[in-house]
MARKE-638174 format. One record per atom (N, C-alpha, C): x, y, z; residue in three letters. Coordinates in steps of 0.05 Angstrom, whole numbers, plus 5000, padded with zeros to 4 digits. Layout:
# MARKE-638174
XYZala...
END
This chain:
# MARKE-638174
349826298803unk349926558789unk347226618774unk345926398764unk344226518748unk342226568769unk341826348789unk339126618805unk339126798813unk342426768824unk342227138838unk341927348815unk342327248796unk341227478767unk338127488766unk336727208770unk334927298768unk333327378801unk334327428818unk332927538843unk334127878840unk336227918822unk336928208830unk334628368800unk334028138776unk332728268768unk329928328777unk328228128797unk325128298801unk326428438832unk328028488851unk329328698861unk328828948844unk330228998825unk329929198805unk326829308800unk325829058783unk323229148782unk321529218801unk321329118829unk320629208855unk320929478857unk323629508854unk323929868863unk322829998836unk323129958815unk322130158794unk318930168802unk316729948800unk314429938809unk313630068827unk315330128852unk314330258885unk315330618876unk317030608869unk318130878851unk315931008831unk314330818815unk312430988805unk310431048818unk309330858833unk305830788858unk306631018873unk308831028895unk308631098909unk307631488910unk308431598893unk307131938887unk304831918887unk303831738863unk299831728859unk299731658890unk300431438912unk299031428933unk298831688950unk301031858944unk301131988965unk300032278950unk299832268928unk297832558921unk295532438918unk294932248923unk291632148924unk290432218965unk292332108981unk291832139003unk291632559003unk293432678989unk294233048997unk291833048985unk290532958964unk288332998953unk285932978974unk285732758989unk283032698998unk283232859027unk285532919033unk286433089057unk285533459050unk286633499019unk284933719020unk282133829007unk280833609013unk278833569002unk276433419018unk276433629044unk274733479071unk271733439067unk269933609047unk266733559043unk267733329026unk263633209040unk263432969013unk260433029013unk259432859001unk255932908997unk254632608991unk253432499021unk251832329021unk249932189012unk248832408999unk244832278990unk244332548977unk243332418954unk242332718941unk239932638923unk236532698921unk234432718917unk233032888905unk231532828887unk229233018867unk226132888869unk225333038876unk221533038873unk220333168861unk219033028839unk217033208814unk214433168826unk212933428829unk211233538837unk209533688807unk208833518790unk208233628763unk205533758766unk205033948748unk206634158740unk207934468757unk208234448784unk208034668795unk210934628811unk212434418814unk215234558824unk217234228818unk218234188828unk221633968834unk222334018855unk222933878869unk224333828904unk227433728908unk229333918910unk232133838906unk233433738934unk234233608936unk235733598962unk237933448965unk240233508984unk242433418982unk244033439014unk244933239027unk246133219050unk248933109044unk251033359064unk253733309065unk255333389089unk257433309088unk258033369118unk262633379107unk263333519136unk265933709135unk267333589149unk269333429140unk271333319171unk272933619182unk273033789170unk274434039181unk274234209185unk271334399167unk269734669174unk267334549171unk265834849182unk263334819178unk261634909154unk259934759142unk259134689122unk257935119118unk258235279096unk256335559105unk255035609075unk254735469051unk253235449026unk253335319013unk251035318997unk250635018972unk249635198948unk250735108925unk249035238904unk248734998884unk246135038876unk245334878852unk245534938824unk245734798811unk246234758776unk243734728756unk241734758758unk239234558743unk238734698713unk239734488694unk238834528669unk236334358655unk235234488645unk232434368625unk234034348600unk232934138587unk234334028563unk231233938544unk230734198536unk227534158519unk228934258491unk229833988474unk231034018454unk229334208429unk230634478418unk232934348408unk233534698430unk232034708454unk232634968466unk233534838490unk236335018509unk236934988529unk236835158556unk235735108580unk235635298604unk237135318619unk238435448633unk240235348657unk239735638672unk239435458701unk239035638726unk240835538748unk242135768769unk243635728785unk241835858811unk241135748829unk240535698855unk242235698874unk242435938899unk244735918919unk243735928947unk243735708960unk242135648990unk243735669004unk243035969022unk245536009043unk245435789071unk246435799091unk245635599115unk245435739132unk243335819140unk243836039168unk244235919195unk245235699201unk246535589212unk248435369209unk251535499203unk252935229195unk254035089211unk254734859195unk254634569217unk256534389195unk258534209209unk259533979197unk257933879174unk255033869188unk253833609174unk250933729168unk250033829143unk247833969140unk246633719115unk244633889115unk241433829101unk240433989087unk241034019053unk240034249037unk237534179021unk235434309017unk233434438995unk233834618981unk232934518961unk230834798940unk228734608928unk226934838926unk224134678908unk223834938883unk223934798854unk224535058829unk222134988825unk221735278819unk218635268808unk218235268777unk217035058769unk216234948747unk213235118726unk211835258752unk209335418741unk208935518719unk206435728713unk206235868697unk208435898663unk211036148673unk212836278647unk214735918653unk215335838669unk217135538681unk216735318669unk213635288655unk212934948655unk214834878641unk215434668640unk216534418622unk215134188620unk215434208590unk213333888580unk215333668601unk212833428596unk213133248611unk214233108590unk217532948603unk219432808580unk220932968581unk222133208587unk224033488588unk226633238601unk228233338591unk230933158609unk232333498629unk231633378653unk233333518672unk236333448683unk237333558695unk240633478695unk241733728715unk242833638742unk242833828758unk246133698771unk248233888793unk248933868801unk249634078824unk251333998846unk251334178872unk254834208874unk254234518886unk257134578901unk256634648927unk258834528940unk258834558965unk260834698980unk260434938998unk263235069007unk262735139039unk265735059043unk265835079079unk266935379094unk267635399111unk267735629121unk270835719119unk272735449109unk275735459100unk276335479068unk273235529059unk274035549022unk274535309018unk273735119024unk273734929012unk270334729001unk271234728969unk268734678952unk268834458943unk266634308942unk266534008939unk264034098907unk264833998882unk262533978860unk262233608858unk259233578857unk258233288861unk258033238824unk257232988821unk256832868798unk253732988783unk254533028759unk250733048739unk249632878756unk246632908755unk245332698758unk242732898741unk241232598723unk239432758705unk237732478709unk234232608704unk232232458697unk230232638681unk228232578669unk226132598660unk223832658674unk222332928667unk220033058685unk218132828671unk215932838690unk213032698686unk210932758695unk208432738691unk206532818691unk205932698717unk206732678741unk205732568768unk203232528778unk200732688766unk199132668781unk196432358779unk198732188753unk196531928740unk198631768753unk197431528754unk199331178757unk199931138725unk202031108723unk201131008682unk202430738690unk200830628663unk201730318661unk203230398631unk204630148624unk206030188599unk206429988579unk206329948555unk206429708534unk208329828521unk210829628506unk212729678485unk211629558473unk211929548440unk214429498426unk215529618408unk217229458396unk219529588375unk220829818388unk220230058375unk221630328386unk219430508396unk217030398402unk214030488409unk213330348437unk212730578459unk211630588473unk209030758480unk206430578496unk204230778493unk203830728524unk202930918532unk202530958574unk199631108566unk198830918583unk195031008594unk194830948630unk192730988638unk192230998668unk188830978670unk188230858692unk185330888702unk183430648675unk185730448659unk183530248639unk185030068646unk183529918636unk184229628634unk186829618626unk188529238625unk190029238604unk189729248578unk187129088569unk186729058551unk186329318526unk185329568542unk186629778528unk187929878519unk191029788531unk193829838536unk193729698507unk192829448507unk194129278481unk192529378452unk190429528462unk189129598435unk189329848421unk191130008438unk192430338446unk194430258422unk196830088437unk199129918421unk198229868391unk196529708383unk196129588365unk195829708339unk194029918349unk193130188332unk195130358325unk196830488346unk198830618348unk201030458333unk202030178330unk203830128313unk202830038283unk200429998279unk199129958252unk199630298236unk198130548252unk199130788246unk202230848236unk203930808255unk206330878244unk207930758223unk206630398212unk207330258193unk205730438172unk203130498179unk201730748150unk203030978140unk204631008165unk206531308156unk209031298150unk209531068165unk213030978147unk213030948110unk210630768109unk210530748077unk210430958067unk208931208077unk208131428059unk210231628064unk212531588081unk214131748077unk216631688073unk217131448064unk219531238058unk221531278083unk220231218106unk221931198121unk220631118150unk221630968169unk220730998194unk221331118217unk221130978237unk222631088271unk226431028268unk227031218277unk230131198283unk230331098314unk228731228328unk229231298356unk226531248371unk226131108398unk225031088412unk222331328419unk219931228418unk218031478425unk215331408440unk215031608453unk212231478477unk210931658470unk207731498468unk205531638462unk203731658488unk203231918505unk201931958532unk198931938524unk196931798528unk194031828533unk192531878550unk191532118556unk189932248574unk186632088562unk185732008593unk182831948595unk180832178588unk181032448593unk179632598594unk181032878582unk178733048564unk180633328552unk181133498579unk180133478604unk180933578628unk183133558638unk184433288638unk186933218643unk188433218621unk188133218598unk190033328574unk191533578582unk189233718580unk190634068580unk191334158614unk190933938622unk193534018649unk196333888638unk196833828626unk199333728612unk200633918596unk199234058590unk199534288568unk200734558586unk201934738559unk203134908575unk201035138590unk201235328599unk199535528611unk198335708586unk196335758582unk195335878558unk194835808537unk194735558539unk194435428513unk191135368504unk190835278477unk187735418469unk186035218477unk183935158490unk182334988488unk181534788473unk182134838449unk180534628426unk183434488422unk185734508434unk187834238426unk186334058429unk187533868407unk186733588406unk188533398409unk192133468406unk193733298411unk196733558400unk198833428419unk200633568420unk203433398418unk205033548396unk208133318385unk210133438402unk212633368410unk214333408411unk216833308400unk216833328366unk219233098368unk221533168380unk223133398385unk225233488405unk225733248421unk223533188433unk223333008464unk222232748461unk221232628426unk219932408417unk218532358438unk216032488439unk213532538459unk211832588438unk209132508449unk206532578438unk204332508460unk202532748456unk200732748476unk198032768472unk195732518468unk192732568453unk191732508482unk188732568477unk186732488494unk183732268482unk183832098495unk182431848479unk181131808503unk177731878501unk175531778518unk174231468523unk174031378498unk173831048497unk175430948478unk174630778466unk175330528440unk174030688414unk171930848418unk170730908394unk171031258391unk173031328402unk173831648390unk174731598373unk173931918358unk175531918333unk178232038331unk179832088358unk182132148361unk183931968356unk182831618355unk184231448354unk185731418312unk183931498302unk183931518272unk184731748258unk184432078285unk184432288273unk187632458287unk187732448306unk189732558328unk191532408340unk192032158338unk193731978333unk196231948312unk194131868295unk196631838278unk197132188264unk196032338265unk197132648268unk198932718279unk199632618307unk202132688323unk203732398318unk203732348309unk205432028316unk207032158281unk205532298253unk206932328230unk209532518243unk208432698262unk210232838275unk213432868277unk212432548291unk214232458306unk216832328284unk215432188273unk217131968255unk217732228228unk216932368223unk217732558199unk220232728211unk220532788237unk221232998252unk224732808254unk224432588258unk227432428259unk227532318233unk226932278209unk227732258187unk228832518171unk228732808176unk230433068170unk230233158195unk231432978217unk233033078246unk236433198232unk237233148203unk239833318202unk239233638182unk237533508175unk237033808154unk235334058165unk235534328151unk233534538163unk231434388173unk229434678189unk227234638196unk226034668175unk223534458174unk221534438153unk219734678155unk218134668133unk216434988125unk213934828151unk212635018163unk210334868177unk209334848161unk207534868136unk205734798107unk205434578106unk208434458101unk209034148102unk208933928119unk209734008137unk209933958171unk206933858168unk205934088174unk202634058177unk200733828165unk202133928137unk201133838119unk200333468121unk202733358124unk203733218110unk201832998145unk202133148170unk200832988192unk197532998181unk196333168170unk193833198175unk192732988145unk194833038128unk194032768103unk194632528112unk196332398126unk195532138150unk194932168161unk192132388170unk190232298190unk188132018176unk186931838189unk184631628168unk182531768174unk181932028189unk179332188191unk180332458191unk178232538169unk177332838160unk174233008172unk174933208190unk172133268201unk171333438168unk168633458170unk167433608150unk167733818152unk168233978182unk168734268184unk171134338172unk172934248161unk175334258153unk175134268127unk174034148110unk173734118082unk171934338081unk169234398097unk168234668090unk169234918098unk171035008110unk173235188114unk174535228094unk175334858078unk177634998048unk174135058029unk173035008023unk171035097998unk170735388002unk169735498025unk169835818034unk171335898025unk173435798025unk176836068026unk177436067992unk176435767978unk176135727953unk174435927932unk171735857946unk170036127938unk170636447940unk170936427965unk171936757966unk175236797956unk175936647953unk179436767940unk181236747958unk181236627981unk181736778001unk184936548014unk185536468000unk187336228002unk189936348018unk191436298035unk193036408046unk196336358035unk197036598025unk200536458015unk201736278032unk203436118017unk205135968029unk206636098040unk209036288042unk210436358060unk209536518089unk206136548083unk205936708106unk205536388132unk205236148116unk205335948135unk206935768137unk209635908132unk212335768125unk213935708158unk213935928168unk215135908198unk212835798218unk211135928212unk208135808240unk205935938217unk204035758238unk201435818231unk199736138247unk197336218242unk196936478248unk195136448281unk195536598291unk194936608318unk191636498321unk189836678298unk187636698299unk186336458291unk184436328306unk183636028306unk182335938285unk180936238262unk179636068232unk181736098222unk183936178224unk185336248201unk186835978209unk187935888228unk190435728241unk188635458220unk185635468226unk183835138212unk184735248186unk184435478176unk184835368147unk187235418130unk189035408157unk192535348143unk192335098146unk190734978163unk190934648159unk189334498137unk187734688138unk185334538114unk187734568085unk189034838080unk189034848055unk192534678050unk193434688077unk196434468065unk196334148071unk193334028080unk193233858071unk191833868042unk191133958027unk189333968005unk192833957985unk195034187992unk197434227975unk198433897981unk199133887995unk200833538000unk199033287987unk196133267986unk194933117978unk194733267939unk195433417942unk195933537911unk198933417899unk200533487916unk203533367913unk203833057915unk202632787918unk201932667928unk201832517898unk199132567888unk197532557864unk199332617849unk200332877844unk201832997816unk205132827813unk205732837831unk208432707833unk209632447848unk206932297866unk207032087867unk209231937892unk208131757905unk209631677933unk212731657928unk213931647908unk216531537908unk218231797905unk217131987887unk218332307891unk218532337917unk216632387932unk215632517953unk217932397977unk217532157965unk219432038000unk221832077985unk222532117957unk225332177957unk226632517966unk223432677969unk223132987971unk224332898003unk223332868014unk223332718049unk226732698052unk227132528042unk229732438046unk232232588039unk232332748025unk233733008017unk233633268036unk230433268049unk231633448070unk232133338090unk233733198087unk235333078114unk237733208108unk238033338095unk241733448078unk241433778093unk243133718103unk243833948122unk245434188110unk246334108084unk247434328064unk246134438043unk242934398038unk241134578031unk238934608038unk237334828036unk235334918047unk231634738029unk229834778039unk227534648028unk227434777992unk227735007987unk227335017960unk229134977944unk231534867952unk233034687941unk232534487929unk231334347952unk231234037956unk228834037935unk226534157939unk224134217914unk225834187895unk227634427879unk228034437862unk229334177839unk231934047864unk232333747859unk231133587855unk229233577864unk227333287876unk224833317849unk222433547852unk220333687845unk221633727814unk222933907815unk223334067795unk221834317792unk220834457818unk219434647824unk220734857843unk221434987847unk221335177867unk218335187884unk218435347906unk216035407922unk213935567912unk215335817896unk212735997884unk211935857859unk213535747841unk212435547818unk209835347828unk211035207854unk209334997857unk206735047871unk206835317877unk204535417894unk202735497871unk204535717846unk202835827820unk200735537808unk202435307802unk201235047791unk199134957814unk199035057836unk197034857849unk194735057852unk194935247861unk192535497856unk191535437825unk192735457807unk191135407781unk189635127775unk190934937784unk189034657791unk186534737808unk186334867827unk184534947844unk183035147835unk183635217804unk180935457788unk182735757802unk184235707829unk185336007829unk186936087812unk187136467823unk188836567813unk191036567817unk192836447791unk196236477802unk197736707814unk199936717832unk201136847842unk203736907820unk204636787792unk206336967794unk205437017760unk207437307757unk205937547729unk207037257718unk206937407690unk207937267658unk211337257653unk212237397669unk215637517663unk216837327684unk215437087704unk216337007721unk215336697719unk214236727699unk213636377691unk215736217682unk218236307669unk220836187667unk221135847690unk221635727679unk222835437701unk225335647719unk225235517741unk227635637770unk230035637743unk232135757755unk234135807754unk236235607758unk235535477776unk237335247783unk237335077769unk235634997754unk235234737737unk235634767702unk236234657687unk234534617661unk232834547655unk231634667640unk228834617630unk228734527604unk226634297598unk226034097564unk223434297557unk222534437570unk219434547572unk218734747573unk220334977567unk220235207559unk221835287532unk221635597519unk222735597498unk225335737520unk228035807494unk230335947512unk229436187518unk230836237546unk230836567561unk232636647549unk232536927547unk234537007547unk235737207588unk237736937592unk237836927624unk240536907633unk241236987654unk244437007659unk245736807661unk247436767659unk249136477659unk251136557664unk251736357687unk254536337704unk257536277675unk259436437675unk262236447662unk262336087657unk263335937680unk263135717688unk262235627671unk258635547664unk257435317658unk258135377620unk258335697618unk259135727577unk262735547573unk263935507596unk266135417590unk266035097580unk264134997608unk263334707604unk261434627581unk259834727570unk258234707548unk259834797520unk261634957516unk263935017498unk264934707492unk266434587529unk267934467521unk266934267509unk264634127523unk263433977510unk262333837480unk262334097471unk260734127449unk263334087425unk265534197430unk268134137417unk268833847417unk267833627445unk269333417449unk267233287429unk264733367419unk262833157401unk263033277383unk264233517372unk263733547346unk266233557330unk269033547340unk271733547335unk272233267319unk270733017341unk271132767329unk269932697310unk266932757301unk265932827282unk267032887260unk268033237252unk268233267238unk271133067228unk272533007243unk275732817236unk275032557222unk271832427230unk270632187223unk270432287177unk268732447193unk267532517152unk269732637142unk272632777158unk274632887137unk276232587123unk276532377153unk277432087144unk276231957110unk272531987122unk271531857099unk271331947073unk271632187071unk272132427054unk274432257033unk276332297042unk280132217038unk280031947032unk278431767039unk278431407035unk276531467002unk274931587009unk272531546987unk274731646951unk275931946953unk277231956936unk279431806933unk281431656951unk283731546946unk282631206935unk279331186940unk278530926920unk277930996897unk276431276888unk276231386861unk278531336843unk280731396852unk283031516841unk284131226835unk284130946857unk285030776845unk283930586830unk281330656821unk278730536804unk279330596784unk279330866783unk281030996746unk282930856745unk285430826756unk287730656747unk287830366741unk286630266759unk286329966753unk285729806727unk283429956711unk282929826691unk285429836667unk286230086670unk288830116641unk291329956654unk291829856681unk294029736688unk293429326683unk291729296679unk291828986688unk289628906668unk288229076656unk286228936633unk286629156605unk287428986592unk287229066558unk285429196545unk285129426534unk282729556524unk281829416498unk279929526480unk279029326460unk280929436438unk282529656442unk283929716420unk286329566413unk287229456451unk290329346450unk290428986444unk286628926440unk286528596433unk285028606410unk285528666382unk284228706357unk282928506355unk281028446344unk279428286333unk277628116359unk277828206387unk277228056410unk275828376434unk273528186436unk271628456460unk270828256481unk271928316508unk270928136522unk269028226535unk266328066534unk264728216549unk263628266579unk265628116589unk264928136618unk266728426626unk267528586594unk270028796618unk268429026622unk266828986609unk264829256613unk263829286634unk263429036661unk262329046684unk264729006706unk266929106697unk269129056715unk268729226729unk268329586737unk268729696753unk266229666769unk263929576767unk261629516778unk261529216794unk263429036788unk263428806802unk265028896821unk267929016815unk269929076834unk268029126871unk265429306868unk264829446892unk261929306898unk262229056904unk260228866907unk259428876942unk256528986952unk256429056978unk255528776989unk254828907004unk255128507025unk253328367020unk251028456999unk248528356997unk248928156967unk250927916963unk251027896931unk249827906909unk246927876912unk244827886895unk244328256887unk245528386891unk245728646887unk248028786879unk247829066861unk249929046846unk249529336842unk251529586857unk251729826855unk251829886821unk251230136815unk252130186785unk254930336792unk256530366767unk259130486769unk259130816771unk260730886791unk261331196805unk258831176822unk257930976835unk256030976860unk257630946880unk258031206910unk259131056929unk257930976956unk258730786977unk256930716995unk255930997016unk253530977030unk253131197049unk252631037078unk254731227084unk256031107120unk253831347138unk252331317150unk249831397166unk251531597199unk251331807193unk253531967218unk251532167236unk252032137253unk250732257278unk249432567270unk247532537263unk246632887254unk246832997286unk246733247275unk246533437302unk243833517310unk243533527341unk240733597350unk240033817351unk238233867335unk236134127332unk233934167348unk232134187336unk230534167356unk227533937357unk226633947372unk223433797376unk221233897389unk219133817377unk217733947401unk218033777432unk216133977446unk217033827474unk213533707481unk213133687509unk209833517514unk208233767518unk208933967509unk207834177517unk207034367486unk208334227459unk207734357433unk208934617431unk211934617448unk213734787438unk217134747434unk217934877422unk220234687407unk223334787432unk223934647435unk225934647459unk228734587437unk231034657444unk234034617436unk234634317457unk235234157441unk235433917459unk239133967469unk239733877494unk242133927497unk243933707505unk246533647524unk247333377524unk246333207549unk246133007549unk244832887580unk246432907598unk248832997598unk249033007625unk249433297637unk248033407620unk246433777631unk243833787627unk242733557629unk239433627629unk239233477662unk238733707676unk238433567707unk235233677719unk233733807687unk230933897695unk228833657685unk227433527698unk225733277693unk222933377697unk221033427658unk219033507661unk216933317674unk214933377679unk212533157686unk210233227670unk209433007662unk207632977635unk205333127647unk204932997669unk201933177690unk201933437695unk204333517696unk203733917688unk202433977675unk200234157683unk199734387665unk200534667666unk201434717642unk203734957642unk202635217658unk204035387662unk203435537683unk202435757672unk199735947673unk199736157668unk199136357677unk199536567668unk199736827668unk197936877706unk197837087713unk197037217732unk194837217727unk192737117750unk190137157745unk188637037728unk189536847711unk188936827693unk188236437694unk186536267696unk185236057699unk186035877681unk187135667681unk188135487670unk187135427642unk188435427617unk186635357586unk186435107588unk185235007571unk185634707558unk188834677539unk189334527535unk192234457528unk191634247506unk192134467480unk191034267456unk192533947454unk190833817442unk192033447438unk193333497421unk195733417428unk198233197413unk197633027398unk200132977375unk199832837350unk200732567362unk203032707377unk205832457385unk205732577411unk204532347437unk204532507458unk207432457471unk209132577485unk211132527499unk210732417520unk212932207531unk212131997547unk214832067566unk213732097597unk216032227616unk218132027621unk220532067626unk222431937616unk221931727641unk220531727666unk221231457679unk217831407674unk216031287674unk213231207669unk212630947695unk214130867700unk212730657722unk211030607743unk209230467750unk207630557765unk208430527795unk206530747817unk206730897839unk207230507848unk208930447872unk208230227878unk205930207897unk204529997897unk201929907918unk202529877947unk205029907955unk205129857979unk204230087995unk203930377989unk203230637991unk200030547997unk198630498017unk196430538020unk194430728016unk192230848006unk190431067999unk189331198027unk189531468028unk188531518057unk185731528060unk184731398074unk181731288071unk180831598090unk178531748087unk176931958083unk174531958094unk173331998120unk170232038114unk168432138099unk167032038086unk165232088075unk163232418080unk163232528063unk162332798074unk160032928043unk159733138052unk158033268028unk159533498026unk161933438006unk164033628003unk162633857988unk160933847971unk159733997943unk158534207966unk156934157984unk155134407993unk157634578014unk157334728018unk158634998026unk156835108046unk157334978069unk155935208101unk157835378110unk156335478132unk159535728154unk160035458174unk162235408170unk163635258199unk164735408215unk164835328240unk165135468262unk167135548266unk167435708286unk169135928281unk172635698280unk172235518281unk174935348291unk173435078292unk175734858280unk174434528279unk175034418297unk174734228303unk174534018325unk177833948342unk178233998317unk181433978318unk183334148313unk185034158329unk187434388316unk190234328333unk192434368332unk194834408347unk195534678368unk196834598381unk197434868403unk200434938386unk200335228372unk201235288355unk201635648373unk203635778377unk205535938386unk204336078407unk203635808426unk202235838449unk204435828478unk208035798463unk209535858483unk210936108491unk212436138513unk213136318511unk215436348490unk217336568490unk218836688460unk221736398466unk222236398489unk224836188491unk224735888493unk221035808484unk221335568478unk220335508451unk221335208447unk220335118420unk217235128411unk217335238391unk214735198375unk212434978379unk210234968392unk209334738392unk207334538358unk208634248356unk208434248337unk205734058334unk
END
């Protein structure tokens, strides 16, 4: 008995098992029955920069094969393309052989590194459509052999040198990005290849169609690509246009979640880790210095200006602001400025205002006046932002959110309620000891009237011994009472600036002055001297910049004299040299 129980139980399980298999087998067979195309072999050839070679062979157990259409998307972050291609067969057949070759040309190019990603449909002469699998790779610059060196998350590709180039390409290239990690408190997230062209001939075939001659190197962090041209061991692209596009790169994935950065900064911040400064560049900012001629910040907030002196001295003058920001507020602000716009829930003059304690037109007014210019904003607009509190101005009279009078009410009740309950306490103790000081003596000691002929003389110091303070050798006189030391209320002080501020509670002072300001003034008007302090104020954190922040070493130049530099420096970026539906080049 018991086996035939157990043979009728996997019986059972047999049939439940063949009971479920058996449908999937047989809608897998109706499946592949109505589903007679398949697709063999399918191929791409990059022909850089002028087209791609698609091809794909499939064949019909049932009709004849009569169109193919293709899928091909460009994926040139953070913009996307997609094109549909339809290749009729003017002769159909079971078993065909499709092309297309997309042209990549002129309004078409795509940087080299673009991720492509294509697929095919296929339809027979019974309506029946076969769609194949993605298949995606990466365009490249086909017309070099490159060799390639890792490491870490750094790769560098050269062609036509030695190895030993390869290793000294590397070497340089990861010493650079350890210079720029420190200075911007942060490094590589993500994998990035640096392309080196032998010659500026073969550079700017890399480049898109129209782009300006005088590039010297081109970023993509979208695509963590960068593209210089390095003639030997002893260019100065290796010191100047290097690590220019490589700050790019690594700045570009450390606020990969937050807005786009102002180009000012952008700019800025690659061309102050360059380790070489041409002189035409510094004499471009003295010109614009002399003549007035300094360009607002927001006009170089989105891009730089088309026109090639102007484009040098958006670069001259926001490296001069970041090496100003640098100095005034020091590596550890800065990379904490960095790290904040990585916050995808506020915008850059936010993050200033948090970080800085500046807004953009504030910090532009303070840096023009360091620079002998004229400030950009009147007298009625020198107020600290709005967003913050300020220790360093006197009060506005300025709008205030309903909100923050409720929290400062409440506040102000929760310190001064317990207060006053402290001194009504001490108040009430102090007389209820008065009161039993008077009684004591007529209850428990005899006056001299009620012991005739007897004066004792120690009674005369009875109410003065009674209140003996902790010090024994000391000795209050009588109706002296102790003074208990209570929290006065804050009025005012001056501030580092020799004007008297309302001090408020710490945890609503979220505005943090800097001792190195000089206060901002008026329109037009050139910075005073700022009389000396009695008692100088000392900024509430003082510690020093740490050393690990290396100094950006500078060529040597004759900054003082003032020539015409040419119409454009040696160097510059290909800057809104694409067309309108691609990314900005950076």
């Amino acid at each position: 008995m018991p086996q035939r129980r157990i043979h009728l139980i996997r019986f059972l399980q047999l049939f439940l098992c063949s009971f479920i298999l058996l449908p999937v087998i047989f809608s897998s067979r109706a499946y592949a029955a109505a589903d007679p195309i398949s697709v063999t072999a399918q191929t791409d050839v990059i022909h850089f920069p002028g087209s791609i070679d698609f091809s794909m062979k499939a064949k019909d157990t049932a009709s004849p094969i009569i169109q193919a259409t293709i899928y091909i998307t460009y994926k040139e972050s953070p913009y996307t393309f997609s094109k549909e291609h339809t290749v009729s067969i003017v002769r159909p057949a079971q078993s065909v052989t499709v092309h297309w070759r997309d042209d990549t040309s002129g309004d078409n190019f795509h940087t080299p590194g673009t991720l492509v990603e294509y697929d095919w449909v296929v339809q027979d002469s019974a309506n029946n459509y076969h769609t194949t699998s993605n298949i995606d790779f990466h365009t490249l610059d086909t017309r070099f052999s490159w060799q390639h060196l890792t490491q870490g998350m750094l790769q560098v590709n050269w062609y036509n040198r030695p190895e030993n180039f390869g290793q000294l390409l590397l070497k340089r290239a990861s010493d650079s990005i350890n210079h720029i990690s420190q200075l911007l408190g942060g490094g590589l997230l993500h994998p990035v290849n640096l392309w080196t062209y032998a010659s500026n001939q073969d550079f700017h075939g890399a480049l898109a169609p129209g782009s300006y001659e005088w590039v010297g190197g081109e970023a993509h962090p979208g695509l963590n690509e960068a593209f210089i041209s390095i003639i030997d061991e002893n260019d100065d692209t290796l010191v100047r246009d290097m690590p220019h596009e490589l700050t790019h790169l690594v700045f570009h994935q450390l606020i990969a979640q937050g807005p786009q950065a102002p180009t000012w900064f952008d700019e800025g911040l690659a061309v102050y880790n360059q380790l070489f400064h041409e002189p035409e560049m510094r004499a471009r900012l003295q010109q614009a210095l002399l003549n007035k001629s300094l360009l607002r910040l927001y006009k170089i907030t989105d891009s730089f200006p088309a026109d090639a002196d102007q484009a040098y001295l958006a670069y001259a003058q926001s490296w001069n602001l970041i090496d100003y920001m640098y100095t005034t507020f020091g590596h550890a602000k800065m990379a904490l400025l960095i790290k904040k716009m990585n916050d995808p829930q506020t915008d850059f003059g936010e993050d200033l205002v948090q970080v800085l304690g500046r807004d953009q037109d504030h910090l532009e007014n303070q840096w023009l006046l360091h620079l002998g210019q004229p400030g950009v904003l009147r007298p009625d607009q020198l107020t600290p932002t709005p967003q913050v509190l300020s220790q360093t101005s006197q009060p506005q009279a300025t709008s205030i959110d309903n909100t923050t009078i409720v929290f400062v009410t409440a506040g102000s009740l929760l310190i001064l309620l317990p207060i006053i309950g402290i001194v009504a306490i001490l108040i009430y103790q102090s007389r209820k000891r008065k009161q039993m000081l008077a009684l004591e003596p007529a209850q428990h000691y005899p006056s001299v009237e009620q012991v005739s002929g007897h004066v004792d003389n120690n009674a005369r110091y009875i109410d003065s011994l009674r209140f003996r303070p902790s010090n024994p050798d000391s000795v209050f006189p009588p109706q002296e009472s102790f003074y208990y030391p209570m929290p006065q209320p804050q009025t005012q002080q001056p501030n580092q600036f020799g004007q008297n501020q309302a001090l408020l509670p710490p945890e609503n002072q979220t505005y943090i002055p800097f001792s190195s300001f000089p206060p901002d003034q008026a329109f037009g008007v050139p910075p005073s001297n700022v009389p000396a302090q009695t008692t100088p104020v000392q900024p509430p954190s003082s510690q020093p910049w740490p050393v690990t922040y290396p100094a950006v070493r500078e060529e040597s130049g004759n900054a003082g004299t003032v020539t015409d530099p040419a119409p454009f420096g040696p160097f510059q970026e290909n800057l809104n040299q694409r067309s309108q539906k691609k990314a900005p080049q950076e």
